[in-house]
C-alpha positions as CSV (number, residue, x, y, z in Angstrom):
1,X,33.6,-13.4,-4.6
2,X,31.5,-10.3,-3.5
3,X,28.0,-11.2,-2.6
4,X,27.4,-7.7,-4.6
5,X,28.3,-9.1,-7.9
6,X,25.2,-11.4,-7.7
7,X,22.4,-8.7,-6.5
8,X,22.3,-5.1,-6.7
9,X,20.5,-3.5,-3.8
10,X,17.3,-2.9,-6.5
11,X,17.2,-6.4,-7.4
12,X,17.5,-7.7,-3.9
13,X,15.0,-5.2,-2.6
14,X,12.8,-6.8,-5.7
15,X,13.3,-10.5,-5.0
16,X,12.5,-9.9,-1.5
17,X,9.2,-7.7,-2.7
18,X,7.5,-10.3,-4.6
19,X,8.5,-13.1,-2.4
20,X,6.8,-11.2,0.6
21,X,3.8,-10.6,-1.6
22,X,3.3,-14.3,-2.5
23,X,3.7,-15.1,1.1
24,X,1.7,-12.7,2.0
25,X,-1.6,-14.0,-0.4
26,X,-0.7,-17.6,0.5
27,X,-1.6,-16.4,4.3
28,X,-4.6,-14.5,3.2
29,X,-6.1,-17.4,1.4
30,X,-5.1,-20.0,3.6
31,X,-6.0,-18.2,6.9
32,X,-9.4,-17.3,5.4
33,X,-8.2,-13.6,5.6
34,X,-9.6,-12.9,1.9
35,X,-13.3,-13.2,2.7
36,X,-13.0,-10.6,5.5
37,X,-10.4,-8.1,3.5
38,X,-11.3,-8.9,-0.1
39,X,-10.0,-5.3,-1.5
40,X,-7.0,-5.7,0.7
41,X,-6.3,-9.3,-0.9
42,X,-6.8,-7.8,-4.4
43,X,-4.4,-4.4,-4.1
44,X,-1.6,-7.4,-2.8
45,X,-2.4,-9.6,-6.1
46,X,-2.3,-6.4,-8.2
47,X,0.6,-5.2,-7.2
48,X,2.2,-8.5,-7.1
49,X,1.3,-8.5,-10.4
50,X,2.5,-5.2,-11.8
51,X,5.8,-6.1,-10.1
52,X,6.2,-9.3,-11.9
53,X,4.9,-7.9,-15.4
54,X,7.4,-4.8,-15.2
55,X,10.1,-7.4,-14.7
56,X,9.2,-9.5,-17.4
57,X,8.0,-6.8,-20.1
58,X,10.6,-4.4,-19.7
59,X,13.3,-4.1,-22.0
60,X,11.5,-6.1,-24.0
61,X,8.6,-3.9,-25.6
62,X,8.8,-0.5,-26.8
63,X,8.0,2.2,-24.3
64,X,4.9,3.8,-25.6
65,X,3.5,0.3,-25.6
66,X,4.7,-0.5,-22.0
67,X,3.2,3.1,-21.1
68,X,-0.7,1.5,-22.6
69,X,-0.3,-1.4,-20.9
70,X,1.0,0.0,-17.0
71,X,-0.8,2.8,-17.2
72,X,-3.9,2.0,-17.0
73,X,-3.0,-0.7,-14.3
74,X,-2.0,1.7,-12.5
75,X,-5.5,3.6,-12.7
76,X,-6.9,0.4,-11.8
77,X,-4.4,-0.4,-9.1
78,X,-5.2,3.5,-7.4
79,X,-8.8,2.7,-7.3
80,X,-8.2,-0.3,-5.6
81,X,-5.9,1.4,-2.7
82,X,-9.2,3.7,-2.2
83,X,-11.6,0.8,-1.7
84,X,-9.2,-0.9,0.8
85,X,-9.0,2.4,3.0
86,X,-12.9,2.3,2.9
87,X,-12.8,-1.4,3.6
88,X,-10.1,-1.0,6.2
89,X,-12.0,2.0,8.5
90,X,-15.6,0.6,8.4
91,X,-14.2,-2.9,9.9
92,X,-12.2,-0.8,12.1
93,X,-14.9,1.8,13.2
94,X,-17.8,-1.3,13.1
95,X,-18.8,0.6,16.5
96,X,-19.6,4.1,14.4
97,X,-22.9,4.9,13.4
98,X,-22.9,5.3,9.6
99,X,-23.9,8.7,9.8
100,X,-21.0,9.9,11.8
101,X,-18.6,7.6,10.0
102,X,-19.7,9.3,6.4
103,X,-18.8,12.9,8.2
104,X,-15.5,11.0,9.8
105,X,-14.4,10.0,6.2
106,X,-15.9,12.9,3.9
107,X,-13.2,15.1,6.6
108,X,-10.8,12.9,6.2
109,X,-11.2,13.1,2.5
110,X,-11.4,17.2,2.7
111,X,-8.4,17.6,4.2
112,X,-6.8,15.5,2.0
113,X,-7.7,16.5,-1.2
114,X,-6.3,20.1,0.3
115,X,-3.1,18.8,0.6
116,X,-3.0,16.6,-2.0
117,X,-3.5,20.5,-4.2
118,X,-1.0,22.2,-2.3
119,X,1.5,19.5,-2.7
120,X,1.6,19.7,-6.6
121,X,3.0,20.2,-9.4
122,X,0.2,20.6,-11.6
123,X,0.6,20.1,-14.9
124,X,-1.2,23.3,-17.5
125,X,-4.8,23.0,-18.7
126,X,-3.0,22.9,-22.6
127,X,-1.2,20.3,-21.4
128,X,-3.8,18.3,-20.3
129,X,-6.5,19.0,-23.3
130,X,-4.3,18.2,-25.9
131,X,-5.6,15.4,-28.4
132,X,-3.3,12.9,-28.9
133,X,-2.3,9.1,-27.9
134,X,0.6,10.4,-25.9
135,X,-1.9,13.5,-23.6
136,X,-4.0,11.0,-22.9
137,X,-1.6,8.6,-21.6
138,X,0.2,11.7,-19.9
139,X,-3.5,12.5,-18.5
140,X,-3.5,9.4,-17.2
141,X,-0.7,8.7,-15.7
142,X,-1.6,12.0,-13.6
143,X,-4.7,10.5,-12.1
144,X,-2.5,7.1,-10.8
145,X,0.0,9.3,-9.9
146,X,-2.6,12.0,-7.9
147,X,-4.8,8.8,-6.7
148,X,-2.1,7.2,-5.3
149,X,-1.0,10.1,-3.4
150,X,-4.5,11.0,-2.6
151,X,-4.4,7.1,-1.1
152,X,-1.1,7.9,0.9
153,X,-2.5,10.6,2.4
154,X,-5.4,8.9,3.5
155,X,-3.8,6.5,4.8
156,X,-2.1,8.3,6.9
157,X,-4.9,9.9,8.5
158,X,-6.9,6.8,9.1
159,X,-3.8,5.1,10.7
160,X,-3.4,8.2,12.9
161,X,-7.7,7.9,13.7
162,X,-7.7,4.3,14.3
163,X,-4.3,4.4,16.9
164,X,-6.2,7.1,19.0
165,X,-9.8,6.2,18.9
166,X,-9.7,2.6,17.7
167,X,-10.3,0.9,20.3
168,X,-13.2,2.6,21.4
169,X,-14.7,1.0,18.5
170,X,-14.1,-2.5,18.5
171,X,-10.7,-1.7,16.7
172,X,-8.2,-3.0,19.5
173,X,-4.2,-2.8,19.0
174,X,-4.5,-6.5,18.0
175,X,-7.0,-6.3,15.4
176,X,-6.4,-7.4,11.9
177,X,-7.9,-3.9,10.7
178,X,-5.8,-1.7,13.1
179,X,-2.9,-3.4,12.0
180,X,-3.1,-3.8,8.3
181,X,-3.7,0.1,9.0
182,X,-1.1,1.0,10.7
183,X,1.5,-1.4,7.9
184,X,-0.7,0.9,5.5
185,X,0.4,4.4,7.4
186,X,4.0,3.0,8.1
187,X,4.4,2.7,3.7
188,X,2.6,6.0,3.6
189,X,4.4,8.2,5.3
190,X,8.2,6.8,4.1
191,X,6.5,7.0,0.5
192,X,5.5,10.8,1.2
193,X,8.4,11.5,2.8
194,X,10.5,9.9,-0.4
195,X,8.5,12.3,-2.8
196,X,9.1,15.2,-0.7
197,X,12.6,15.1,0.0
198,X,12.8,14.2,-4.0
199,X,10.9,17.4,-4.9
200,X,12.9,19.5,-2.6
201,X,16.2,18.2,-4.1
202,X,14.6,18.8,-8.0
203,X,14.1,22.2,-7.1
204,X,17.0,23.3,-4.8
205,X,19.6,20.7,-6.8
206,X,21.5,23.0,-9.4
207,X,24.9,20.3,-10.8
208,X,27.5,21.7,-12.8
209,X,29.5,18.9,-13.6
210,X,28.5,15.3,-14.8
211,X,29.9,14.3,-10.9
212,X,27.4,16.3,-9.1
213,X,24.2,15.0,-11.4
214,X,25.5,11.1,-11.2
215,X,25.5,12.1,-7.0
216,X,22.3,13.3,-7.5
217,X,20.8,10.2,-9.4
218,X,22.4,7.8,-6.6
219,X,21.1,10.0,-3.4
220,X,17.6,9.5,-5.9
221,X,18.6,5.7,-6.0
222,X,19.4,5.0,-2.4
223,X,15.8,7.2,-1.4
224,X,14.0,4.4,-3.7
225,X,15.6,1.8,-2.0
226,X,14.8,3.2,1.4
227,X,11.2,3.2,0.2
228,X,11.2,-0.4,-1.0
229,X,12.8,-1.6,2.2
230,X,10.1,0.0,4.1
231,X,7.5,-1.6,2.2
232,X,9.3,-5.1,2.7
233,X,9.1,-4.5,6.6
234,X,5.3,-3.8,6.3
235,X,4.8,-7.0,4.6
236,X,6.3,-8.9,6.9
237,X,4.4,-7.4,9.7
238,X,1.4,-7.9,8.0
239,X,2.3,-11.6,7.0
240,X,2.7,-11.9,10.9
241,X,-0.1,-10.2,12.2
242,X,-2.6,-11.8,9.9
243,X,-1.2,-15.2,10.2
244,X,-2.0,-15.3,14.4
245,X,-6.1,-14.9,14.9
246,X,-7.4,-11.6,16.5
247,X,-8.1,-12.0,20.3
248,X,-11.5,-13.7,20.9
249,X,-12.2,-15.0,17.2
250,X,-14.0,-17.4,17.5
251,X,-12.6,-21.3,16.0
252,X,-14.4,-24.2,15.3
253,X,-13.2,-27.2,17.8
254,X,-12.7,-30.8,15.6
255,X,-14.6,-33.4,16.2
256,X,-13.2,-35.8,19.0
257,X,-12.2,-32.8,21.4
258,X,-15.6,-32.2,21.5
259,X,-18.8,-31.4,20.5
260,X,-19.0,-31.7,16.8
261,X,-19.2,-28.0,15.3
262,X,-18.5,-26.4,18.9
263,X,-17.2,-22.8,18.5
264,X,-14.5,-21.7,21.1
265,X,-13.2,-18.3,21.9
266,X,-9.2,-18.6,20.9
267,X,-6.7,-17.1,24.1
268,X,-5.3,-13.8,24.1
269,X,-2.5,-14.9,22.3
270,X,-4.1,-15.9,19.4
271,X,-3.9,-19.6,19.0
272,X,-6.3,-21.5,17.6
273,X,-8.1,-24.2,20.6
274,X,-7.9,-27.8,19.3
């Protein structure tokens, strides 16, 4: 039989999602990675959790309901992506004075937010003041959706800052926060680059026949996908980069090889000294 008639490629791509996720927190708590990158830690159980919530809810409530219960996760889950970025370049710049890295990120943020209002669409001012249930949930859904590509862009940026200049400031190619950085950059740029070829499509895309707009809906489908698959590879890479210790951490030596309580620098590679 067809391995197809099991999974589609969205359910696959899901399965593989979550699982990564899990793995992922399991080596965050059990390396002791969570203390250091507690933001980072949450965005991972958030989303793990809006993945498993969509699965389980949909379908099964009505969508206006669905809509007042994602939404605002989503809010939630866009602030969250901001705090790790700020969580993510202060570890990585820890060299910085504050004053410069303040300039660094209020820059960073500038040029961003100028983007993020040439990119569009905007929706009109009427459409935004109207009083109702469904404008504010509309409203809302504008500000995860803006956040989150306000996040993307940032991201970008600071992975682009911290490969140039990192390790002039105690932000080395090995580091955990270079790293998680650059697996933050990576998902960036292929979701930016999914949104903009989508939007370019929306607007250039004129089908004539039911053929052409199902075409349409699976090139759509297969960008998605791409996006997803992206997102797996940057888990993985995280799941292996955080698992091995950064070069010099120091490791506690157990008692018998040693002096009870002696720290130890670990090798280059990473491996903890027992």
């Amino acid at each position: 039989m067809h391995p197809h008639s099991f999974f589609s490629a969205a359910q696959l791509l899901w399965t593989l999602t979550f699982a990564a996720q899990l793995v992922l927190l399991v080596v965050l708590l059990g390396r002791d990675r969570a203390r250091r990158f507690p933001w980072f830690t949450c965005s991972i159980a958030l989303v793990a959790l809006q993945l498993l919530g969509s699965r389980l809810l949909a379908g099964r409530l009505p969508p206006l309901t669905l809509n007042e219960i994602f939404i605002p996760f989503e809010d939630l889950a866009a602030i969250v992506s901001l705090l790790v970025l700020v969580e993510l370049t202060r570890r990585a710049f820890a060299g910085v004075a504050r004053r410069l890295w303040i300039g660094w990120a209020l820059g960073l943020v500038a040029l961003a937010a100028c983007l993020l209002w040439v990119w569009g669409p905007w929706p009109s001012w009427k459409t935004l003041a109207a009083d109702s249930t469904l404008a504010t949930l509309r409203l809302m859904q504008l500000a995860a959706e803006k956040g989150n590509m306000l996040a993307d862009l940032l991201a970008v940026e600071a992975g682009l800052l911290v490969a140039a200049l990192g390790s002039r400031f105690k932000a080395g190619w090995r580091s955990h926060p270079q790293r998680i950085l650059i697996g933050l950059s990576t998902a960036a740029i292929a979701q930016l680059a999914v949104q903009g070829i989508w939007q370019l499509i929306a607007l250039k895309a004129a089908p004539h026949n039911v053929a052409e707009y199902e075409r349409i809906l699976g090139l759509g489908s297969k960008l998605v996908n791409a996006n997803k698959a992206v997102y797996v590879l940057v888990l993985v890479w995280w799941i292996a980069c955080l698992w091995k210790d950064e070069p010099g951490e120091a490791v506690e030596i157990p008692a018998g090889d040693g002096a009870a309580g002696e720290i130890a620098e670990s090798p280059v590679g990473g491996e903890r000294v027992g």
